[in-house]
C-alpha positions as CSV (number, residue, x, y, z in Angstrom):
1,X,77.1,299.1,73.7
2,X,77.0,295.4,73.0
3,X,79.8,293.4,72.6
4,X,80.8,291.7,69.4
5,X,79.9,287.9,69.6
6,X,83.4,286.0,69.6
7,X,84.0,283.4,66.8
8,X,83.4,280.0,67.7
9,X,86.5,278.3,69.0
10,X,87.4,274.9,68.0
11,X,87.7,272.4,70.2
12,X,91.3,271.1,70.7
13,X,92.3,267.8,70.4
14,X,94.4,266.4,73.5
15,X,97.4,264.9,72.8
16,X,97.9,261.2,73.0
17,X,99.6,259.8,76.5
18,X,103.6,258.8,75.6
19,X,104.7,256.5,78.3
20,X,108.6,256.2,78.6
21,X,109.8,254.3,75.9
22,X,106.8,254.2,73.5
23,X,106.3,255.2,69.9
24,X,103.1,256.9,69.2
25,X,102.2,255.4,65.3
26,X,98.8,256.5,63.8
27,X,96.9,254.7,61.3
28,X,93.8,256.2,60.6
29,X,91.4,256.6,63.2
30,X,93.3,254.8,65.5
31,X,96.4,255.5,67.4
32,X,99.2,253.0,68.8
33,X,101.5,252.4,70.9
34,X,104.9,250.5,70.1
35,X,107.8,249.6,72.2
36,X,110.6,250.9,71.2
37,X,113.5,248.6,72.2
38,X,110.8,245.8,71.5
39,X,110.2,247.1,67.5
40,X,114.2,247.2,66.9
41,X,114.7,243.6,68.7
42,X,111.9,242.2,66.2
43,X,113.8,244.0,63.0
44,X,117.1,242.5,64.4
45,X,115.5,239.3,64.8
46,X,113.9,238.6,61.5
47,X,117.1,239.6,59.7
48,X,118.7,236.9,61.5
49,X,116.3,234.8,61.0
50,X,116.2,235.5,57.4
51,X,120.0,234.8,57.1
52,X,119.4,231.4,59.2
53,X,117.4,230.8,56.9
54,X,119.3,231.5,53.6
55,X,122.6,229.1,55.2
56,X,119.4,226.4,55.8
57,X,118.9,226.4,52.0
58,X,122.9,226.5,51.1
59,X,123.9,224.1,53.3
60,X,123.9,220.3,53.0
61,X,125.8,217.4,51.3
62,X,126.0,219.2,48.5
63,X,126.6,223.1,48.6
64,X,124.4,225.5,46.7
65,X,125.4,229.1,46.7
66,X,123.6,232.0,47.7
67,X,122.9,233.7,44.5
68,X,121.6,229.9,43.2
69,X,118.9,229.9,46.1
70,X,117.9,233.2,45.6
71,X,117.0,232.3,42.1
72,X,115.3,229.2,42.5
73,X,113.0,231.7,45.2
74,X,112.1,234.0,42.2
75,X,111.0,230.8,40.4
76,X,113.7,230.8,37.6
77,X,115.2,227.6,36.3
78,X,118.1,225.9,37.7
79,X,119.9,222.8,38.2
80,X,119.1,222.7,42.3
81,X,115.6,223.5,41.8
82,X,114.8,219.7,43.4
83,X,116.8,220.0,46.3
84,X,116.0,223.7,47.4
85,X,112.4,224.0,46.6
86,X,111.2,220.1,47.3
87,X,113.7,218.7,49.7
88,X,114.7,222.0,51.9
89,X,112.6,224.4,51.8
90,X,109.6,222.1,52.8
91,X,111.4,221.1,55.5
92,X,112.6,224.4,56.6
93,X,108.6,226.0,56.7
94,X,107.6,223.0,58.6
95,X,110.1,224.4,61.4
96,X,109.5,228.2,61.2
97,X,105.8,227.4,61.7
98,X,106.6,225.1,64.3
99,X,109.1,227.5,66.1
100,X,106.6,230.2,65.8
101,X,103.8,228.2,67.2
102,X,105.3,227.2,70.2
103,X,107.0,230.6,71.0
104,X,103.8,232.0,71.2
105,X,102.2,229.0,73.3
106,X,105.0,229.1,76.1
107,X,104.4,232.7,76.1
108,X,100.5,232.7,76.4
109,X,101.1,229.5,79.1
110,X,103.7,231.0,81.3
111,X,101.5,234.7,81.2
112,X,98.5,232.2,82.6
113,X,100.2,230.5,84.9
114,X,102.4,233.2,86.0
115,X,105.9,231.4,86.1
116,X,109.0,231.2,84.0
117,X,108.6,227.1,84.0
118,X,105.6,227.0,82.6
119,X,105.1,225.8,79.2
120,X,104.0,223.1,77.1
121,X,106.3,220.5,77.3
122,X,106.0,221.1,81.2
123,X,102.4,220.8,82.4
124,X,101.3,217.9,80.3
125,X,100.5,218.3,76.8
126,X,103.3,217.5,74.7
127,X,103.0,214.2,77.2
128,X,98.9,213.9,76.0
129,X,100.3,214.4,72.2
130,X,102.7,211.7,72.9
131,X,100.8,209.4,75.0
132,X,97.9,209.4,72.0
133,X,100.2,209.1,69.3
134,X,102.3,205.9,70.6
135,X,98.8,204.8,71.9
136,X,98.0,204.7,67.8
137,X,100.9,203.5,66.6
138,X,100.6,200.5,69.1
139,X,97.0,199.5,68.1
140,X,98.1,200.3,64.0
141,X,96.1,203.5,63.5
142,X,99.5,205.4,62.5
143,X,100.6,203.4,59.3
144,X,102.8,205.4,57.2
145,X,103.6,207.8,60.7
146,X,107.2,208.8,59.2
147,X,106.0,211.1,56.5
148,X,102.5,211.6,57.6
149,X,101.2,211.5,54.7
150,X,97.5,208.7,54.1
151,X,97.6,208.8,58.2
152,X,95.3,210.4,60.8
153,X,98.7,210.4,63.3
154,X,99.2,214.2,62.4
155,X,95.7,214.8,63.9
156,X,96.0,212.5,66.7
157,X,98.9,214.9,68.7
158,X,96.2,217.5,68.6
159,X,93.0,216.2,69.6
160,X,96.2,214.5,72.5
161,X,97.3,217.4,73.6
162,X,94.0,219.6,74.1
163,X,92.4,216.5,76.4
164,X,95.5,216.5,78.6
165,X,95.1,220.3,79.1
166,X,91.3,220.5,79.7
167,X,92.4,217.6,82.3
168,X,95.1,219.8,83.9
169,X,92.3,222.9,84.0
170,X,89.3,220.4,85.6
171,X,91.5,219.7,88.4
172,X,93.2,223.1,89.0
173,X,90.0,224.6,88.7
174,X,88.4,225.6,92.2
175,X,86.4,228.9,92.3
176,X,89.0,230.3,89.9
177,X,92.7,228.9,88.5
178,X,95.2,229.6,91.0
179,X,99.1,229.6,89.0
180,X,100.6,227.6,91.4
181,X,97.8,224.6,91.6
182,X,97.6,224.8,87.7
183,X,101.7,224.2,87.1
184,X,101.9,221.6,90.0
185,X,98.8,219.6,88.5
186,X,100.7,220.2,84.9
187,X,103.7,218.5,85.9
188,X,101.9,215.7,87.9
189,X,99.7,214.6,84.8
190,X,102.8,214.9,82.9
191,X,104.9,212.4,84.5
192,X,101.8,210.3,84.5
193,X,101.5,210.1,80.7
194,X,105.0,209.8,80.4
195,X,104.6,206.4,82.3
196,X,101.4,205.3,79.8
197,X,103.4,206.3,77.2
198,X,106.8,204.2,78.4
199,X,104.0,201.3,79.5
200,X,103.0,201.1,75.7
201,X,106.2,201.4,74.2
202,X,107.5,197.9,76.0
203,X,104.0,196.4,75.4
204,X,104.2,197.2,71.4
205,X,106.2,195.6,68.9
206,X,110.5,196.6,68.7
207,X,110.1,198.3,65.8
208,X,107.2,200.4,66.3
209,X,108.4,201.4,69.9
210,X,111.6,202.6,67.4
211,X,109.5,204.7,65.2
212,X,107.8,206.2,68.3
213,X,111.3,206.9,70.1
214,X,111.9,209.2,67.2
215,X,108.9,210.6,67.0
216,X,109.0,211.4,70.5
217,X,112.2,213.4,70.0
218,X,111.1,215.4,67.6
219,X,112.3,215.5,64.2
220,X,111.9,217.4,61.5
221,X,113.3,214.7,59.1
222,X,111.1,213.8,56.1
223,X,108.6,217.4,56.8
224,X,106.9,218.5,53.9
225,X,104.8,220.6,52.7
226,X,102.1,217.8,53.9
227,X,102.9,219.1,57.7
228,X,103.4,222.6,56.9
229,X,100.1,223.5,55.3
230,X,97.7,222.7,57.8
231,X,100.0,224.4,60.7
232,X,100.2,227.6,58.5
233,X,96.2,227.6,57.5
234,X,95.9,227.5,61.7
235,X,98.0,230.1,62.5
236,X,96.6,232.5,59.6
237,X,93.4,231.6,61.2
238,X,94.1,232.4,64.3
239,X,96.1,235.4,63.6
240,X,93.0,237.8,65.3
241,X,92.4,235.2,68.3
242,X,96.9,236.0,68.8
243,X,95.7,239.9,68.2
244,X,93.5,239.6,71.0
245,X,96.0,237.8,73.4
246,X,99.0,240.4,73.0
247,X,95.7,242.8,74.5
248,X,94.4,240.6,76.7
249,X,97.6,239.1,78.3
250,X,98.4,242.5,79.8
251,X,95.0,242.7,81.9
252,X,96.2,238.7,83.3
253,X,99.6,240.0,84.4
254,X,97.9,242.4,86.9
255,X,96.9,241.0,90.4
256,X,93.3,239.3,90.7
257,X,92.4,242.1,92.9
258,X,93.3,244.8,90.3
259,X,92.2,243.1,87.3
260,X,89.0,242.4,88.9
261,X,88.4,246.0,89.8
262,X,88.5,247.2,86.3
263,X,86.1,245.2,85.0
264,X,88.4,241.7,83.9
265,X,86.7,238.4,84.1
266,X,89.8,236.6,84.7
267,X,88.3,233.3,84.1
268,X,87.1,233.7,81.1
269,X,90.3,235.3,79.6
270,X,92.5,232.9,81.2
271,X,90.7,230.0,79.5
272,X,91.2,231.6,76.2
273,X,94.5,232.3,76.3
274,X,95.1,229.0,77.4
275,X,93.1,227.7,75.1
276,X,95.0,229.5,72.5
277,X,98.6,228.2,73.6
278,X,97.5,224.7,73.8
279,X,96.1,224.4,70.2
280,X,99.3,225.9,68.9
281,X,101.3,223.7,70.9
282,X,99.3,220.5,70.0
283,X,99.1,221.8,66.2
284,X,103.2,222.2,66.1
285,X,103.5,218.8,68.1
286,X,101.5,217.2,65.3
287,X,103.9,218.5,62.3
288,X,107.3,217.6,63.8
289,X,107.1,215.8,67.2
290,X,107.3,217.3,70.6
291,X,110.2,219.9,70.2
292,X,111.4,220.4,73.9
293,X,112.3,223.5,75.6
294,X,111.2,225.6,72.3
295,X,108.2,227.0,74.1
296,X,110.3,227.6,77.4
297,X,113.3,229.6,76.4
298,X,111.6,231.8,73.7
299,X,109.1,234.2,75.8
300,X,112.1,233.9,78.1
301,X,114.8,235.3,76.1
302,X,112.5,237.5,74.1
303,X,111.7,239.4,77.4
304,X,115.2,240.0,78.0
305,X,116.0,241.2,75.0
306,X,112.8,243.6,75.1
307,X,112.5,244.0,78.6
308,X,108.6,244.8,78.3
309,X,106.5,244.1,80.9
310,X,104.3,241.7,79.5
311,X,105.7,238.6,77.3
312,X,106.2,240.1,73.6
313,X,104.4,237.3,71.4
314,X,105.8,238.7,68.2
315,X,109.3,238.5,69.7
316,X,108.4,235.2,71.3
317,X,107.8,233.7,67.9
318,X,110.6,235.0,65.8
319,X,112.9,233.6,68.8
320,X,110.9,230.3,68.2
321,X,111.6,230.0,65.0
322,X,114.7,230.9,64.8
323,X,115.9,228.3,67.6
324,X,114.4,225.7,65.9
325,X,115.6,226.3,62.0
326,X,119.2,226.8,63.8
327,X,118.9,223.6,65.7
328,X,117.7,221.4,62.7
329,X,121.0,223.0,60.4
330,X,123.1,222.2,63.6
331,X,121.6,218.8,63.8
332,X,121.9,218.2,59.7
333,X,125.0,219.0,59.5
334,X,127.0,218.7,62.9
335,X,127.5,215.0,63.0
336,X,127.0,214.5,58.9
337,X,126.6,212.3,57.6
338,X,124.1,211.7,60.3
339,X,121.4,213.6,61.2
340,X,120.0,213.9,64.6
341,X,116.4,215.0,65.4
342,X,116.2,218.7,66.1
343,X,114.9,217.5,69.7
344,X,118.2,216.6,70.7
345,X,120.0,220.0,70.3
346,X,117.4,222.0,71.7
347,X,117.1,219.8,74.5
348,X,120.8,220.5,74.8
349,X,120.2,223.6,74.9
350,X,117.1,224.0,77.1
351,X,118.2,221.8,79.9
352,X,120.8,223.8,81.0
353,X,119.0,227.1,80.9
354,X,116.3,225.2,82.6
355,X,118.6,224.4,85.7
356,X,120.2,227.9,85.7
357,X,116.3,229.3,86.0
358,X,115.6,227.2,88.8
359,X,119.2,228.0,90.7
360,X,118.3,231.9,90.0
361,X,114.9,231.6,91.4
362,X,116.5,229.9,94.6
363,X,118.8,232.3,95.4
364,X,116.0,235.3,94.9
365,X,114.3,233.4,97.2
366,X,116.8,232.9,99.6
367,X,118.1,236.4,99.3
368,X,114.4,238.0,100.2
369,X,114.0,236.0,102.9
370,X,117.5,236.0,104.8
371,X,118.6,239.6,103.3
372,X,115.9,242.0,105.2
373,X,117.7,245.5,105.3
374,X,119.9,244.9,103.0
375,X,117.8,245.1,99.8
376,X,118.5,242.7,96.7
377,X,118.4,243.8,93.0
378,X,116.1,241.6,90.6
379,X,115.5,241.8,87.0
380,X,118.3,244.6,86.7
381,X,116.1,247.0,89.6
382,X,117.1,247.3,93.3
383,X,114.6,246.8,95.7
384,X,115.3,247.8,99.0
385,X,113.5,246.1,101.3
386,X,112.0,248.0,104.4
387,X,113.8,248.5,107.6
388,X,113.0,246.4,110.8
389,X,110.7,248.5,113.0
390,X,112.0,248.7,116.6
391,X,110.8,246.0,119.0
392,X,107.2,247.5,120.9
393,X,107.9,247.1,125.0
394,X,104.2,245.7,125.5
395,X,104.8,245.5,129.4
396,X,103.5,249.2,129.3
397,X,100.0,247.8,127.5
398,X,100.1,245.1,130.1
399,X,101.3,242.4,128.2
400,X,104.2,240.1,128.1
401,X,107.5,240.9,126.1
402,X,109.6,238.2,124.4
403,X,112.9,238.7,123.8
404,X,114.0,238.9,120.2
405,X,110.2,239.8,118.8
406,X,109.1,243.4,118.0
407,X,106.3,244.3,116.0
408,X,107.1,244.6,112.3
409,X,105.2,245.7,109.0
């Protein structure tokens, strides 16, 4: 007897690997992975920023209530139509597109370079941006600079900023871009054009060394829709090119060696993520100035509150702009009926965190090199470090022992 040919089986599809504290979304053909923790900080970050941004549009000399601001939004008539829709909420775009920029720059720049103190503002282009700009203002080629408007000085910051950078990448570049070289190079040509900046400022005329003193603040007084157009029309364009980074950027975390082996050309993706940061950060210099400290405390605090391995660029940006839209209310209205550039409270704000990162990464240092044995906890994980191995009598193996010295791993 023969036997009854069996029915074709199909062929079972394998599940999709979950790591520990991932979402598995499909969408099609495709399947994704989302952060958990990193998906509910980005919801409780934009309605934040949302309601930042409704008590940017209330507030002022002159009060307009909620309800009035949500109707001038929906494009229905009222009396505060002027000063919501053409005085504020110009203003107010120009520095979420500026916020978002630069969170996403210091987060591609410190994922490059590998260090916490990396950004922008710290390895030389905001100083390129600035240099260029007083440079124009000096010779006359940045009439009408306070509004922007009839002027090439919004363009000037950028084309600033991305020479200083391919400076800073020529002279850390030897066989490859080591982190270390490429930040130490940063701050060097940064403090040098911060001196050609200072050099033109008392070589130029009183009141255009004032005008660049407040530019060189940043400010986001006078920002219109002028400033805000061409930084949104740049970061809609690049919107893939930031698609690509969030993937790439996780590769560039990894350790030469390992990146290497599976097939990474680390030069080539370095260059283009730091390619990427520095056009954002030149294109959000050009609209309001050089904001400090925006691009250093965002991937910062955005990696706290997500604790993802990799720097979360959506999270990066929403933090972005929502220290910047905050600062500029604090700054409108904190010392009314003067207003202070938004530089000056984030500044306030960055320096100190600045100091406390550099005091923390001293005492992680000191702590791994004097606290063998006794293990240390970093980034909320204890690492115990390995026991001392038992000093090796080499008299035995005819050699010499030294007091004190063993043979260790």
């Amino acid at each position: 007897m023969t036997a009854a040919p069996r029915a074709p089986v199909a062929p079972v599809e394998p599940a999709p690997v979950r790591p520990a504290g991932y979402a598995v979304v499909r969408a099609g053909r495709g399947t994704f992975l989302l952060h958990r923790r990193a998906l509910l900080a980005g919801v409780l970050l934009a309605v934040l920023l949302a309601a930042v941004c409704v008590a940017y549009l209330c507030a002022g000399e002159r009060f307009v209530p909620p309800g009035e601001v949500l109707r001038v939004l929906a494009g229905q008539p009222s009396r505060s139509r002027l000063l919501v829709a053409e005085l504020r909420l110009p203003r107010m775009v120009t520095g979420l597109l500026v916020g978002a920029a630069l969170g996403v720059a210091g987060a591609l720049i410190q994922t490059v370079a590998r260090n916490p103190l990396a950004s922008p503002d710290v390895i030389g282009v905001s100083q390129g941006a600035g240099a260029v700009t007083v440079a124009a203002l000096t010779f006359g080629a940045g009439a009408g600079a306070e509004t922007g408007s009839g002027s090439v000085l919004p363009w000037l910051p950028v084309a600033g900023g991305i020479a200083a950078a391919a400076l800073v990448y020529v002279f850390a570049w030897r066989g490859g871009l080591h982190a270390i070289r490429f930040v130490l190079i940063g701050i060097g040509c940064a403090i040098a054009l911060r001196s050609v900046t200072t050099l033109l400022m008392t070589k130029g005329d009183y009141r255009v060394a004032q005008q660049a003193q407040i530019w060189l603040t940043g400010s986001l007084n006078g920002r219109g829709w002028d400033e805000a157009a061409p930084l949104g029309w740049t970061l809609l364009f690049l919107l893939p090119a930031v698609g690509w980074a969030a993937r790439a950027q996780r590769t560039v975390a990894l350790d030469d060696d390992t990146a290497t082996g599976l097939g990474v050309r680390l030069g080539r993706v370095r260059l283009g993520l730091v390619s990427l940061g520095v056009v954002l950060a030149s294109m959000a210099t050009g609209a309001a100035g050089p904001v400090e400290f925006v691009a250093l405390l965002s991937p910062q605090i955005a990696r706290r509150l997500t604790r993802t391995a990799a720097l979360p660029l959506g999270c990066s940006a929403l933090l972005g702009a929502l220290l910047v839209v905050a600062a500029d209310l604090l700054a409108r209205r904190l010392f009314a009926p003067t207003e202070l550039p938004v530089g000056v409270l984030t500044a306030a704000v960055g320096a100190p965190y600045l100091i406390w990162l550099i005091r923390r990464g001293g005492r992680a240092t000191g702590s791994a090199r004097g606290g063998r044995g006794t293990g240390s906890v970093r980034g909320g994980r204890g690492l115990r470090s390995r026991p001392r191995r038992h000093a090796v009598d080499r008299t035995a193996a005819g050699g010499t022992d030294r007091p004190g010295k063993g043979v260790g791993a």
